[in-house]
N, C-alpha and C positions, 0 to 999 in steps of 0.2 A: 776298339778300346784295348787301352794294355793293361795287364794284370800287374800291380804293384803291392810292397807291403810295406811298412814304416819300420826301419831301422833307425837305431838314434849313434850308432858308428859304434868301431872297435875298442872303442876303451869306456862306453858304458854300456852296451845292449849284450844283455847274457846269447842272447843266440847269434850264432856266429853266421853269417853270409851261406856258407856251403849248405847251413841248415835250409835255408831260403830258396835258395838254388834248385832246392827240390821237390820247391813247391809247385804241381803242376801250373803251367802255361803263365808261371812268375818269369816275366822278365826284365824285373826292374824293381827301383827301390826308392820312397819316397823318403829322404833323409834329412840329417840336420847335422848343424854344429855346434851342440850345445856344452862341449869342450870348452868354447871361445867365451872367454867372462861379457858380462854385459855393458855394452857402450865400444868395446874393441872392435876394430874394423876384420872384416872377414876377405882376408888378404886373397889374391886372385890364385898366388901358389897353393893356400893352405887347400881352398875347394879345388883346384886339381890332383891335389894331393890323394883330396877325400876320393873325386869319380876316380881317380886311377886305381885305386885299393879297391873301390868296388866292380870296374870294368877287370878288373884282375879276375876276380872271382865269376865272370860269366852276366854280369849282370848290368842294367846300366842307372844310370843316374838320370830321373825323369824329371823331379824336382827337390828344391833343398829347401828346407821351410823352418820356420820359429824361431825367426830371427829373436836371440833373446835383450830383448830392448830396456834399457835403462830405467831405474823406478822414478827419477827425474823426469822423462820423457811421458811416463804416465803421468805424471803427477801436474803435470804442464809448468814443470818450473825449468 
């Protein structure tokens, strides 16, 4: 089992990565892109962009989660 903790990325989560990093036997980061407006497609650059910022910092990218999905799409229209 690997130890992971939810980071929501560098332009909204007050704790920065290096804080993380030093969390014992954290090696990894369960993340998201919720930068990305809802219905916008989550371009293949943008998520490399994101693991590389966080493989920068020591850490890796286990999964990216909460896709933020359109109120239309709930709504089933």
């Amino acid at each position: 089992m690997k130890m992971t903790f939810r980071w929501f990325g560098k332009n909204t989560d007050s704790i920065p990565l290096k804080y993380i990093k030093q969390i014992p036997n954290c090696t990894g980061i369960m993340g998201m892109l919720d930068d990305i407006p809802a219905g916008e497609i989550w371009s293949e650059e943008r998520i490399k962009e994101y693991v590389d910022y966080v493989n920068k910092h020591g850490l890796e990218v286990e999964v990216i989660e909460s896709v933020n999905v359109h109120e239309d799409i709930k709504l089933g229209l």
